[in-house]
C-alpha positions, 0 to 999 in steps of 0.5 A: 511478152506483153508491153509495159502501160507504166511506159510513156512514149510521146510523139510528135510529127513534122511534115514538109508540103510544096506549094503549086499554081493550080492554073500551071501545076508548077510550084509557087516560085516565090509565095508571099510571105503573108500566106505563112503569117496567114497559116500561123493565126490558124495554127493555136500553139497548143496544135503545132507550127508551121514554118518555113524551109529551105525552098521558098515553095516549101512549107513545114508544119510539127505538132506539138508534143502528143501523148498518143496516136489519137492526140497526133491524128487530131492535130496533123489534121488541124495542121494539114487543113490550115496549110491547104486553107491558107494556101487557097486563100492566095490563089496557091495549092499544096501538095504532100509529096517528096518531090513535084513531078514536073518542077525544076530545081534551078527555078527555085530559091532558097529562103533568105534565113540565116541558117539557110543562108550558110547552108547555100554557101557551104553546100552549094549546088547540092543543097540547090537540088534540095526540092525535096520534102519528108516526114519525121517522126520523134519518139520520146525516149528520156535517157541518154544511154537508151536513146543510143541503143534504140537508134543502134537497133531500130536502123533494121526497120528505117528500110520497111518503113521507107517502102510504106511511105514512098512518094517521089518516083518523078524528077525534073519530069522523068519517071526516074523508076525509083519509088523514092527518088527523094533519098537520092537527092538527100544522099549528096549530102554530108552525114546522111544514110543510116546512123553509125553505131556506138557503145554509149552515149558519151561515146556519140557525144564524143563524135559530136564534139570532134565535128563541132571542135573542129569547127565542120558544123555547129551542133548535132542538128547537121547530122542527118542520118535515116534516124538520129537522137534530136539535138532538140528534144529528147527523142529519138527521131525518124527521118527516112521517109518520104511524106506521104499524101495520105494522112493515113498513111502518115499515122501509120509510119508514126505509129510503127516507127512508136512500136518498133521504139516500144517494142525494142524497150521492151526486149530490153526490158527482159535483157534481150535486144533485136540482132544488129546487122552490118550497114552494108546488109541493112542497106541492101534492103534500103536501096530496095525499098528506095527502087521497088517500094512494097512491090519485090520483097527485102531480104530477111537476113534471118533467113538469108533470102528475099521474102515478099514485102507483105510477108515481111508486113504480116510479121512486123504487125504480129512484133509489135502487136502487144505494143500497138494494143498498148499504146492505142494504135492498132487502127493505125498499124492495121492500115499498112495493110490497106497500104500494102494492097492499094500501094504508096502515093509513089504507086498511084502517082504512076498509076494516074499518069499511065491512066493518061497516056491511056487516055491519050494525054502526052507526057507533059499533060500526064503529068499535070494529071499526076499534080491535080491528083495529089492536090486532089488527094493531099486537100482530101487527106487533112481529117 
């Protein structure tokens, strides 16, 4: 069935970086303020924004609301290059990966913001741990009642696209051998995981309101599910995924997770739908590509049994292949492939510190090599 060229879907992509001492490797600490100001006069508004996170060494940047692939493409890029630039400027390095390999969560500190202020207090030692950084993909979807349905069937596809973009597989120096020990962290906190189902939208509207009248949190924001209706825009939003250091590979992830919205639009178009499975089948193949990436297959729950990843990949692209030719991202979908070969950042990241072990390098040097390659990499990667 071929997709709908009437059908709309905007996107826009938010990135969250870690700022390093080239000389260390370690993370910027304590940055001065100016570097973000410095970032900002790069960023025309028509680009994006850049913003700080909840860590002093964190940086955010979101493109401005695009209209397809290409317009995203330019302005990650833009985004990407005012980061690194700024950073250099003040004698600092950015790297785009979800965690740093040799940095230590007590030496940091939360950015002094109101917002953050009170999640430091409530939160206390597990948002403390938060050095972690993601990507988030917005899609628009402009009706209430579809936003609920795509995000009640999409949470099938949130696993597939976790094991494309996997990039944090060191924590406080260790190889934790996960390829996203990112999701690990981010897990110790409230409401996370994949998103509940419901019925309608006044039936989420109506949780929603239950945590807000009793006064657990403000609004649906702190709701921080693997995918979620945003509490800002009209969209439904992707927020499983590690960032990844190759621009590439980040287009990719939006442009599937645009196809998947897409493409579960269209079925319903034609009163069909993608089979809901249970949480707890979908979350086996979440801890899957959380532990093993792309690299030991998911289970097909169609077939009751593990297929290798680039079958699963294969069938994903052929989905969505009338979504992808419609919406003018079939580069960026073909891309998994060069993905599934040549593997994630978490993949090459492993590769490069066993590379210098080889070499005779000990453990802490190692893994100052894994820092130059994703300064190297993330620099390399802004268009």
């Amino acid at each position: 069935m071929a997709a709908d060229r009437d059908e709309i879907y905007t996107l826009g992509i938010e990135e969250e970086y870690l700022l390093v001492d080239p000389d260390t490797r370690e993370l910027a600490v304590d940055p001065p303020t100016d570097l973000l100001r410095d970032c900002e006069a790069l960023v025309p508004a028509d680009i994006g924004t850049v913003s700080p996170e909840f860590l002093k060494p964190q940086i955010e940047v979101g493109t401005a609301v695009c209209a397809n692939l290409g317009e995203a493409r330019v302005r990650l890029s833009a985004l990407r290059r005012a980061v690194v630039t700024a950073a250099e400027a003040h004698g600092y390095r950015v790297i785009a990966a979800s965690t740093h390999p040799i940095a230590d969560w007590h030496d940091t500190q939360h950015t002094d913001k109101a917002r953050y202020n009170e999640l430091a207090a409530d939160l206390q030692t597990v948002a403390r741990r938060l050095l972690i950084c993601g990507m988030h993909v917005h899609v628009g979807v402009d009706d209430d009642e579809r936003r609920i349905d795509v995000m009640n069937q999409v949470s099938y596809f949130l696993p597939h696209l976790l094991a494309l973009s996997t990039s944090s597989p060191f924590w406080q120096a260790q190889d934790t051998g996960l390829l996203s020990y990112r999701l690990s962290v981010f897990d110790e906190l409230p409401r996370t995981g994949l998103p509940e189902r419901f019925d309608s939208w006044g039936e989420y509207a109506r949780h929603v309101g239950a945590l807000v009248g009793a006064g657990l949190i403000e609004d649906a924001s702190k709701i921080w599910w693997d995918a979620r209706p945003s509490a800002r825009f009209p969209t439904v939003e992707m927020r499983i995924t590690d960032v990844c250091t190759t621009m590439e590979d980040s287009l990719t992830i939006a442009a599937l997770f645009t196809c998947f919205v897409s493409m579960l639009t269209r079925l319903r178009r034609s009163n069909q739908r993608w089979r809901v499975y249970a949480n707890m089948l979908i979350n086996e193949n979440r801890w899957r590509a959380q532990r093993y990436g792309l690299s030991e297959g998911m289970v097909d729950f169609g077939k009751g049994e593990i297929v290798p990843f680039a079958t699963l990949l294969d069938e994903m692209i052929d989905l969505v292949g009338p979504d992808a030719d419609m919406l003018g991202c079939r580069a960026e979908i073909e891309h998994a492939r060069t993905i599934q070969a040549r593997g994630t950042s978490a993949h090459r990241q492993l590769d490069a510190y066993r590379t210098a072990i080889g070499e005779g390098a000990d453990h802490t040097e190692a893994l100052r090599r894994v820092v130059d390659w994703l300064i190297a990499e993330t620099a390399a990667a802004t268009g």
